[in-house]
N, C-alpha and C positions, 0 to 999 in steps of 0.2 A: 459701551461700558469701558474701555481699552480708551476711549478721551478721555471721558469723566478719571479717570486713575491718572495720567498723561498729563491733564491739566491740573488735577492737585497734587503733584508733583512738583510741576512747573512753580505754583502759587508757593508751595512751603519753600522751595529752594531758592524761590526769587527773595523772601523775606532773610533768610541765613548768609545770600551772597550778597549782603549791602554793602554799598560802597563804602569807603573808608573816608570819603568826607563827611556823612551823615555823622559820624560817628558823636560831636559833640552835640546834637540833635539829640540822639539816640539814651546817651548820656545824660542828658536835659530832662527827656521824657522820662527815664527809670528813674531819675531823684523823685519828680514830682510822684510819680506812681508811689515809692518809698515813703515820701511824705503822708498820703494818704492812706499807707496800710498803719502808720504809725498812730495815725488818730485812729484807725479802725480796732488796733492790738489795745487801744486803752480802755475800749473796751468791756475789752472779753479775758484781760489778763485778771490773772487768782490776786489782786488787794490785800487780802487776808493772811498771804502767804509771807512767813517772816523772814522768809529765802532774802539776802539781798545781791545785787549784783553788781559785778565792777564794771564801772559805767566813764569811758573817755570821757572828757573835758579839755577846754581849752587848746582843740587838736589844732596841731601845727600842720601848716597847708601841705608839707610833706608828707606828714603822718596818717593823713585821711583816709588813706586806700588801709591801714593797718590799721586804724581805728576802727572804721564801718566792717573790718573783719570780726573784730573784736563784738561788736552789737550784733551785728549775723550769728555768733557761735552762742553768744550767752544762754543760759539755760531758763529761758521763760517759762512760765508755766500757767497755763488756762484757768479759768473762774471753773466752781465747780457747775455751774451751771452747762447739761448737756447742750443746747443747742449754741452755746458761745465757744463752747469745746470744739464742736466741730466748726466752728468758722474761724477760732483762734488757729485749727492747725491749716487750713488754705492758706491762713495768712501769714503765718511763721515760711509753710515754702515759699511762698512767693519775695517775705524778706528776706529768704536766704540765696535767692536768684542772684548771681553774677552782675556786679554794675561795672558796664564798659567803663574802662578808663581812657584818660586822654592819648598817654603814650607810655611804651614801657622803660622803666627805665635802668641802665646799662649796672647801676649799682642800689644795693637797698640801700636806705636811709636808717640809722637807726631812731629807732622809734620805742615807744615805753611797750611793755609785755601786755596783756591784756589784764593779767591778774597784776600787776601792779597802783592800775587805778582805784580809790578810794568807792565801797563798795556803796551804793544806794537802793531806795525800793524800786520795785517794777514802776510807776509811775515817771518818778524822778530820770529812774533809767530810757525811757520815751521820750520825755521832755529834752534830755541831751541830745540823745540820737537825732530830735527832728529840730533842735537848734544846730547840730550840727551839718543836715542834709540844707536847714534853710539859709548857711552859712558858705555851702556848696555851691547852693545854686546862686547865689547875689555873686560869688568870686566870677563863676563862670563866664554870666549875661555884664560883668563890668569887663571880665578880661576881653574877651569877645568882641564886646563893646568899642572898647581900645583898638583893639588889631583893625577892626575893620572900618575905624575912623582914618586909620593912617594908610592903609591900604584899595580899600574899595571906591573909590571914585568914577 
């Protein structure tokens, strides 16, 4: 019993102390995941609801980490249908889950407030957010791309 405990120990802490080069990996993997709660919130989100919300656009590659805060915080709200209610709130935590960033940096950038972007419906609002994560990841796999043409031989 005293292994079994010992070794899922070991298992959860081996996944928390990952190395710090994984990290754009890591990074990689949480967009995609992101990607696909975002078709998944389309859903199960309330259509109906004349709530609108303000929805980043055109984010500047600075601005990303404040933008995708901005889509994390917004206040969605679920179809009234009970069984999408409960899979719309798994999937609101899991959108609200922390996406490792590359590196931090020594100053903020300023960037637009959340409430200053131009307000749209819960759809439209998905449609951004996942033009923007699939805007993410093409920067990523080219930047990447580059470093490791010029370096990796």
């Amino acid at each position: 019993m005293e292994r079994i405990v010992i070794y899922c120990l070991v298992i959860i802490f081996s996944g928390t102390v990952a190395p710090k080069q994984n990290s754009p990996i890591r990074r990689q993997t949480r967009i995609i995941q992101l990607l696909q709660i975002v078709e998944q919130l389309k859903t199960c989100v309330n259509d109906t609801d004349p709530a609108l919300l303000p929805t980043p656009e055109n984010v500047e590659k600075h601005c990303e980490e404040s933008a995708i805060k901005c889509f994390q915080e917004a206040p969605l709200t679920p179809s009234n249908n009970e069984e999408k209610k409960m899979r719309f709130d798994i999937l609101i935590k899991q959108l609200r889950r922390k996406l490792p960033w590359k590196e931090a940096r020594k100053t903020k950038p300023k960037c637009p407030s959340c409430d200053s972007f131009k307000e749209k419906s819960p759809q439209e609002f998905l449609d951004s957010l996942r033009s923007l994560l699939q805007k993410m990841i093409s920067y990523d796999q080219h930047h990447h791309h580059h470093r490791c043409r010029d370096h990796c031989t």
